[in-house]
VEXDO-903000 format. One record per residue (C-alpha): x, y, z. Coordinates in steps of 0.2 Angstrom, whole numbers, plus 5000, padded with zeros to 4 digits. Example, Ala and Ser with C-alpha at 12.3 -4.5 7.8 and 13.67 -1.06 7.14 Angstrom:
<rs>
506249785039 506849955036 
</rs>
This chain:
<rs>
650054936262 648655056266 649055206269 648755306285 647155416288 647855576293 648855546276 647355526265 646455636259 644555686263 643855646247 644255486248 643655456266 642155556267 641655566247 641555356245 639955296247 639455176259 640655256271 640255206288 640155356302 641555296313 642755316296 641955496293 642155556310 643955496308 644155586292 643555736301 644655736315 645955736303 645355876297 644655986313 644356136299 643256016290 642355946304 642056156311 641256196293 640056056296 639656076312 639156266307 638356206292 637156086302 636756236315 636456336301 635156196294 634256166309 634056356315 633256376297 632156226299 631656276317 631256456312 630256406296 629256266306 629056396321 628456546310 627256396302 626556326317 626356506323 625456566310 624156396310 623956416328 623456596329 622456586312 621556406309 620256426324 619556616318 619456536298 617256536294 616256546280 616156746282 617756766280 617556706262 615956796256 615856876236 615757056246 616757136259 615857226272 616257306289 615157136297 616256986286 617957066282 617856956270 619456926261 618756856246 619157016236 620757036241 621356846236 620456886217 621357036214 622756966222 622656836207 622456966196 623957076203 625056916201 624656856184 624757056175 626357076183 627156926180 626456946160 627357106161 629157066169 629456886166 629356896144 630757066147 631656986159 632156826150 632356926133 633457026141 634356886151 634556816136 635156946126 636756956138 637056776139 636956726119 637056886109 638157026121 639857016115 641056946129 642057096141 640457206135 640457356147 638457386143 638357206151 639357256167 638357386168 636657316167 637157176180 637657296192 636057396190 634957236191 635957196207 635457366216 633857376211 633557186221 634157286233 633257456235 631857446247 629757416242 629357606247 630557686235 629757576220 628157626229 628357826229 629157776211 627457716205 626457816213 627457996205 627757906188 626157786186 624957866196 625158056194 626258076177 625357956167 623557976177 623257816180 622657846199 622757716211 622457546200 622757396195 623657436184 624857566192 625157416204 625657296192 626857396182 627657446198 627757256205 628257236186 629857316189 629957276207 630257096203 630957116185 632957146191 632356956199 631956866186 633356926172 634556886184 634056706190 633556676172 635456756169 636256616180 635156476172 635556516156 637456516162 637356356169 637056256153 638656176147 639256286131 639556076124 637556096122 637556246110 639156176100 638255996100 636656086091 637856216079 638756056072 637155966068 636656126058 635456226069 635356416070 635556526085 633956536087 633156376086 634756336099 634356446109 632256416111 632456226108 634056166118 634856316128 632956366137 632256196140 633956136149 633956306157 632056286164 632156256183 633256396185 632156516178 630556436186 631456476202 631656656197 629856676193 629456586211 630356716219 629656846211 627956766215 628356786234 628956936234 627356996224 626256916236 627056986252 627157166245 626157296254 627057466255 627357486237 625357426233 624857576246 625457696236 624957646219 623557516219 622457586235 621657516245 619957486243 619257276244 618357256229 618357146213 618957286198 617757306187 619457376174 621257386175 621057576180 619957526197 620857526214 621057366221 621757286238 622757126238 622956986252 624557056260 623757246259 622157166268 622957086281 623957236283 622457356283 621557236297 623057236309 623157436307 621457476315 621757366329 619757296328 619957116315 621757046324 620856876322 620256906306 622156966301 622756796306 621456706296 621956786284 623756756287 623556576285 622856586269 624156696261 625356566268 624456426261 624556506245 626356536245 626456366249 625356306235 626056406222 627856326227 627456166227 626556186210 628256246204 629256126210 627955996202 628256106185 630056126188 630455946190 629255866175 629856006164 631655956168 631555776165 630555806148 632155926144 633055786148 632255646137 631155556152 629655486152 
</rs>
């Protein structure tokens, strides 16, 4: 005999496939806990959608009709405000910083995954620093830089003080995302490749990374982000001046900083929100790349075709 619903339990209501909704919404009354966590839950999704498809919509609306050609010239002048600079050192920006944070970040990642011995207080230690460093605010790393990078060392306001101070901005990031990936591979994976004779080295680079791979393509994504949004911390180490960098040690002005600057003098709002839209289709782009990469380099880590 069957046995009653109020009886059962949810699992084996709702987690069936091919349940129909009359039989969830059973499950669910017998469960009113359940059916208030889901009810938040789908709140919480659609207030997320909504604000992400406003601040998108928003951002088209206010920025597509002032896009032109000028806006895209080699050289930025008072007459063009072209952003054309501003996206190439932008690039640049990006690229040095992410040479610099991403190849310490996983080392060291996995440094307290594989080799740190377990209950090591030096690893609680770094966790908890890595943790409240995420958490100080873009204008301390900013009047950092600008003491550290920019005075002691004499760098002035560059390229280069800007990308050593996004560097280790974004670095806490990356080692703990890459951290968490490299948690996340089943321990059976590094036995599996000890008993068939391989070293820890050759487990770790050619069975623990490769399984490990999305997670740490999402840490570099959201240090991408947080790179291209930055504006405060640049201010104060990178300058602010729209040209292309003729060396590391020239000032340069990013896409966020540009916009920024525009918006301040009150005079280009609709160049600001051209511009806008081009630093959100960039963001964009660049996550949808990593996805693409994410995906193809999980299902070659998986044995796919």
């Amino acid at each position: 005999m069957e046995q009653p619903v109020k009886n059962r339990n949810i699992e084996e209501i709702v987690g069936i496939n091919g349940q129909t909704w009359k039989e969830k919404m059973i499950a669910y009354k017998a469960h009113p806990f359940s059916f208030f966590m889901w009810i938040l839950v789908l709140v919480a999704a659609g207030l997320t959608i909504s604000t992400l498809g406003y601040l998108i919509l928003y951002i088209f609306v206010k920025g597509v009709p002032n896009l032109s050609l000028s806006l895209f010239e080699w050289r930025y002048t008072s007459a063009n405000v072209s952003m054309m600079p501003a996206i190439i050192n932008t690039v640049f920006m990006t690229a040095l910083s992410l040479l610099i944070s991403v190849p310490i970040g996983i080392g060291a990642a996995i440094y307290l995954v594989e080799y740190a011995r377990k209950g090591n207080k030096l690893v609680g230690i770094v966790r908890i620093t890595a943790e409240t460093l995420i958490g100080i605010p873009s204008i301390i790393y900013g009047l950092f830089g600008s003491l550290f990078f920019v005075i002691a060392l004499k760098w002035k306001l560059s390229l280069l003080s800007g990308a050593f101070t996004l560097a280790i901005m974004v670095l806490p990031v990356v080692m703990r995302t890459t951290e968490e990936a490299l948690l996340s591979v089943p321990e059976s994976y590094r036995t599996g490749s000890y008993g068939l004779g391989a070293g820890k080295l050759r487990t770790i680079f050619r069975v623990v990374l490769p399984s490990a791979i999305p997670g740490i393509l999402s840490g570099v994504i959201l240090a991408i982000g947080r790179i291209l949004g930055e504006t405060a911390a640049l201010i104060y180490t990178a300058g602010n001046i729209s040209k292309i960098p003729r060396s590391l040690f020239d000032s340069t002005r990013t896409l966020a900083v540009h916009m920024y600057s525009l918006s301040k003098e009150g005079l280009y709002i609709n160049q600001a929100n051209a511009t806008a839209v081009v630093l959100l289709i960039l963001v964009l782009f660049i996550n949808y790349i990593s996805g693409l990469l994410a995906n193809k380099l999980s299902k070659a880590s998986g044995g796919e075709k």
